[in-house]
C-alpha positions in Angstrom: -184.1 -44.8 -117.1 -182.6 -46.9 -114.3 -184.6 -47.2 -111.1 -183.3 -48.1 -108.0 -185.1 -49.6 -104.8 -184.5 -48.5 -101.5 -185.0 -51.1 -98.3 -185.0 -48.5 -95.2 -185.2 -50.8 -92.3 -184.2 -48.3 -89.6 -187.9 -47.3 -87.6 -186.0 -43.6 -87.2 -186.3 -41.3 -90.3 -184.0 -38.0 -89.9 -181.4 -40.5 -88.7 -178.1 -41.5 -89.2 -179.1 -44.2 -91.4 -181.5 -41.7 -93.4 -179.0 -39.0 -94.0 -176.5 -41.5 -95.7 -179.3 -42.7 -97.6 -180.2 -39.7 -98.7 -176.5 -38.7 -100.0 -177.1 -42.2 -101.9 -180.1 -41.4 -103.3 -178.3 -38.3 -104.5 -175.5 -40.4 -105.8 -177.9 -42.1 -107.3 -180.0 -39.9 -109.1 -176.7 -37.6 -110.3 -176.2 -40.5 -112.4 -179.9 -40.4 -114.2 -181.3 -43.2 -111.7 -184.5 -42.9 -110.1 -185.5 -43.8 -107.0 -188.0 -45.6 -104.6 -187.9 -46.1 -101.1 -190.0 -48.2 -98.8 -189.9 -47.5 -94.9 -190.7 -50.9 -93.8 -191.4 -49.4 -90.1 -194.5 -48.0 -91.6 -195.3 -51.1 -93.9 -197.8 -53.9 -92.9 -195.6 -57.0 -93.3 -196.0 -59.9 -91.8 -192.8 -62.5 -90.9 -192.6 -65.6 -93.1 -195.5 -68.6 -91.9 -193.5 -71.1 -93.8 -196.0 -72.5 -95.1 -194.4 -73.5 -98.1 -196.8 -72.0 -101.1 -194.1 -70.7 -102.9 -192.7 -74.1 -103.0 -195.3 -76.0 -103.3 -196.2 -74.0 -106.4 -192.9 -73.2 -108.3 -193.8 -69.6 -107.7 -192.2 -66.4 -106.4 -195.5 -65.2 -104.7 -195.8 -65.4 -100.6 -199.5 -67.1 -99.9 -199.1 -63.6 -96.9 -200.8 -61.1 -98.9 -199.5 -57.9 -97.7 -197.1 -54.8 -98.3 -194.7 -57.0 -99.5 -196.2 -57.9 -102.5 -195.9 -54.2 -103.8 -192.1 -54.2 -102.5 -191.1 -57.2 -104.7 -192.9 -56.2 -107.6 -190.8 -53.1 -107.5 -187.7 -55.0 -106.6 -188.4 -56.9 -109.5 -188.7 -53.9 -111.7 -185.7 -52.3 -110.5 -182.3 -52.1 -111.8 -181.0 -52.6 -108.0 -181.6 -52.3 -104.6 -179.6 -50.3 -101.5 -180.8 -52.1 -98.0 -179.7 -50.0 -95.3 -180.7 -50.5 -91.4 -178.9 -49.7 -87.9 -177.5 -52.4 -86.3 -180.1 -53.5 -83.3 -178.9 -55.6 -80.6 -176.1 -57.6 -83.0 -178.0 -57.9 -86.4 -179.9 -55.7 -88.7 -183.5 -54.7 -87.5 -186.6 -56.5 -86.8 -188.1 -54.9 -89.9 -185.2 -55.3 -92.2 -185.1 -59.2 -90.7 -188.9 -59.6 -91.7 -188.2 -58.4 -95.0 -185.3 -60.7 -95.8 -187.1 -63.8 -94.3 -190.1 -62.9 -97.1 -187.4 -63.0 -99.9 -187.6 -66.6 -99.1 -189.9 -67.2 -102.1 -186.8 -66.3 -104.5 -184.5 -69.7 -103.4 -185.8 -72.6 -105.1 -186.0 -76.2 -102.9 -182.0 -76.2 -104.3 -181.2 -73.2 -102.7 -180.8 -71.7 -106.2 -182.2 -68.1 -106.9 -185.3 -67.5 -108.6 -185.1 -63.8 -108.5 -184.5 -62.1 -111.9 -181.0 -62.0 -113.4 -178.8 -59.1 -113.0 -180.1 -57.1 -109.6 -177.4 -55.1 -108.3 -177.4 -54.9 -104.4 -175.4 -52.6 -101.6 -175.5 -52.5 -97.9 -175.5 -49.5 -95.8 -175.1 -50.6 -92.3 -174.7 -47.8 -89.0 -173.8 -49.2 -85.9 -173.5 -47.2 -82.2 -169.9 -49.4 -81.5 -166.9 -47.8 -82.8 -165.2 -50.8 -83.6 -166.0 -51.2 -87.2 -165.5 -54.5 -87.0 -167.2 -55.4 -84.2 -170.4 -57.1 -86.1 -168.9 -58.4 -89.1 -169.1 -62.1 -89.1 -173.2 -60.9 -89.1 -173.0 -58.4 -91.1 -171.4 -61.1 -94.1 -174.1 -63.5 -93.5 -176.6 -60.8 -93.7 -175.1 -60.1 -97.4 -174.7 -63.8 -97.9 -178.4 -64.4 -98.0 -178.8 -61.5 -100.5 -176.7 -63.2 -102.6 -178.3 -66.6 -101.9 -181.4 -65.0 -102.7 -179.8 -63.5 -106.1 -178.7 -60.1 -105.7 -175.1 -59.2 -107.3 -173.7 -57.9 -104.0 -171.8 -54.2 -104.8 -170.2 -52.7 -102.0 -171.4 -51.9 -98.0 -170.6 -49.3 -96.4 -170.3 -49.8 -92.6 -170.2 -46.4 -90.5 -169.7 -47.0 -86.8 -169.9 -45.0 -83.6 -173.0 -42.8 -84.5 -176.1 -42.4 -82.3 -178.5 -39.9 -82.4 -178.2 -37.9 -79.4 -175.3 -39.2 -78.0 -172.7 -39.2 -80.3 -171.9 -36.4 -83.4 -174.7 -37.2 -86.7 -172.7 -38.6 -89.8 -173.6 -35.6 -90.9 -170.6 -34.0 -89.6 -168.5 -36.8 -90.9 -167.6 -36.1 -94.8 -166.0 -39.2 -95.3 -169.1 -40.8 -94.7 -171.4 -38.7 -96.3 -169.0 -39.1 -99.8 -168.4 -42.7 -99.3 -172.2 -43.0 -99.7 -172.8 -40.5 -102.1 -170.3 -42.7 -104.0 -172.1 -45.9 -102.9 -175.4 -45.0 -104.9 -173.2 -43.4 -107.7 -171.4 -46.8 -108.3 -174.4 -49.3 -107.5 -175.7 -49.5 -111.6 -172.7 -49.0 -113.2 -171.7 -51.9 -115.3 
């Protein structure tokens, strides 16, 4: 069976971000995937010390012994991976930030990746602007370092002017909630 990580970065479950995870979730266990999901809001992780153990040692292991430890050995495990976090103040969150600083161990001193062949990757990103395009330039450097750090980058799915309590939930949008459906459906297809 296929088994698919899932990077939640937004500190808000029941959110906009969580309901189009959860139609990719769906898309992706429809397909016979299953599924884990880590809520880094609730994880003890430290940011990077860059201390250089991981380089020093030709290693993939952070010298910071903490939650992340049991999210890369599952990312490692996994078939793929769906990151998905609110934009905050022009970039993903702090948390999902933290967690993609840690990856740092999977780039080699030639900015080559170290991270096991073949790990499928999509972006779900939900933004309060309604200009879809509004963060973009970000948004593609945020999936550059995935795919410095080796993830095969999919698809994104970028779903703009939503806030909870302000603005109508995704829920009410069906384009959305298929588009993401469809994201988790396609993300270990060959």
């Amino acid at each position: 069976m296929k088994k698919a990580v899932i990077i939640f970065g937004s500190p808000r479950k029941n959110s906009n971000t969580h309901i189009l995870v959860d139609q990719a979730i769906k898309g992706l266990q429809d397909n016979g995937a299953s599924t884990e999901i880590f809520y880094l809001n609730e994880m003890d992780i430290k940011g990077c010390q860059a201390c250089y153990y991981c380089k020093k040692n030709n290693t993939t292991e952070c010298a910071v012994k903490d939650d992340m430890q049991e999210i890369q050995s599952s990312i490692n495990e996994a078939d793929g991976s769906i990151v998905a976090s609110p934009i905050y103040f022009g970039g993903v969150t702090a948390q999902t930030k933290m967690w993609l600083d840690r990856l740092f161990p999977y780039i080699n001193m030639d900015v080559g990746s170290l991270m096991p062949n073949g790990k499928k990757a999509s972006v779900i990103i939900t933004q309060n602007q309604p200009d879809p395009d509004l963060f973009t330039d970000y948004i593609k450097s945020f999936e550059l370092m995935l795919q410095l750090i080796g993830f095969d980058l999919k698809e994104d799915l970028i779903a703009s002017n939503l806030d909870k309590g302000f603005k109508p939930m995704v829920s009410e949008n069906e384009s959305l909630l298929k588009k993401a459906y469809t994201l988790g459906s396609n993300l270990l297809r060959e």
